[in-house]
N, C-alpha and C positions, 0 to 999 in steps of 0.2 A: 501561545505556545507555537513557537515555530517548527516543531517536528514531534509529534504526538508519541510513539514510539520505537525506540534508537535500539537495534537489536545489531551486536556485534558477537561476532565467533570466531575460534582462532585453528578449530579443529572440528570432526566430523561426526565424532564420538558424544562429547556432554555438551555440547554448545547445542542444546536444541528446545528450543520456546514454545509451547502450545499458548495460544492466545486466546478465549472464547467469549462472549456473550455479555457484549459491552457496543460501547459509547466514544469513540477516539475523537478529539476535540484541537485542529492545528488550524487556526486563521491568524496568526498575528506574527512578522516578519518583517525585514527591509524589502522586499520585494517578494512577489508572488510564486516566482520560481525558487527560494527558498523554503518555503510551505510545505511540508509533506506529511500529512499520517501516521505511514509507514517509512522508516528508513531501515534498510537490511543491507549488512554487510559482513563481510568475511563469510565463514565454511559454518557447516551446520544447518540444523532443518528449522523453519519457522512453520508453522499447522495455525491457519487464522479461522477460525469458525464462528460465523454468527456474530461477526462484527459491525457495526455502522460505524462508517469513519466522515464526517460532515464539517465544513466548515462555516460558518456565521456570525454576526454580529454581534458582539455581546455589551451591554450596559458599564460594564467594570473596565474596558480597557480598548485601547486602540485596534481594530482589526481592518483587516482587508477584504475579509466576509468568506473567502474562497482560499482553497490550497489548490499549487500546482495540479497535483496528483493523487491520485489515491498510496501508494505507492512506490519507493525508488528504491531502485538495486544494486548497487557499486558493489564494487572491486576485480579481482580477477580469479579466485578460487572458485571452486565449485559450490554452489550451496543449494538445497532445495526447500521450495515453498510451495505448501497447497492451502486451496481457499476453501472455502464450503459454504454458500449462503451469507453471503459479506453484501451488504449495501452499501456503493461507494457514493456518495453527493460531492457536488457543492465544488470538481474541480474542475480548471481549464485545461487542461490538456486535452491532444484528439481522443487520447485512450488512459487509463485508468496508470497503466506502469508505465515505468522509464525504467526500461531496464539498461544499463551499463554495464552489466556481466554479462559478457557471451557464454560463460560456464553456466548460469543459472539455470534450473531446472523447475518449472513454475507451472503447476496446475490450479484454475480456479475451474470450480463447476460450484452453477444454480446462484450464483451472484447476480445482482442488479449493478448497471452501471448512470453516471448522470444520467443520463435518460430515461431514466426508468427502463427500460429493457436489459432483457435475459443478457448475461453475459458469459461466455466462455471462455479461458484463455489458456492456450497446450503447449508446454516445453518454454522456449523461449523464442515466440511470438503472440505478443499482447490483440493481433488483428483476427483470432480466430473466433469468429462469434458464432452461437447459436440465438437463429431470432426466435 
């Protein structure tokens, strides 16, 4: 699975996903910067709680072991995302989002990141940690 889950919105109103307490499963793509967990785009609110999103080698099929990102955020409306206790694994990037929407509006709190440490992330910059 090249992108675990595809959430699109076209308004501000009903386009809004709670996601909670689950297993997200993206290792397998032409390239690694294809890979993403999470893909969010257009308007509307995503709420992820209590997610593990990891990627790894699996017996059944070709993978690349690791996704880009925990992750990525396109387009240009405004949308909002919060996180809540999300373990992200298993990617390369310096930091967990790509975000491409400067309208995004993104809170994570009490999330771990690769590295096993706390991770924080407020508005729209992915670099605000709490150690």
């Amino acid at each position: 699975m090249t992108i675990g889950i595809h959430k699109l919105g076209n308004n501000s109103f009903n386009r809004n996903w709670q996601i909670a307490q689950g297993a997200i499963i993206a290792n397998t793509g032409e390239t690694v910067q294809d890979i993403h967990p999470f893909l969010i785009e257009g308007k509307g609110h995503t709420a992820i709680s209590n997610v593990e999103a990891f990627s790894g080698h699996n017996g059944a099929l070709t993978t690349l072991g690791v996704s880009y990102d925990f992750m990525k955020v396109t387009g240009n409306d405004k949308c909002t995302i919060s996180l809540f206790g999300c373990r992200m694994r298993n990617y390369v990037a310096d930091e967990p989002f790509t975000i491409e929407n400067k309208n995004a509006v993104i809170q994570a709190v009490a999330c771990i990141d690769k590295n096993e440490e706390a991770f924080t992330g407020n508005k729209n910059d992915s670099h605000d940690r709490n150690p």
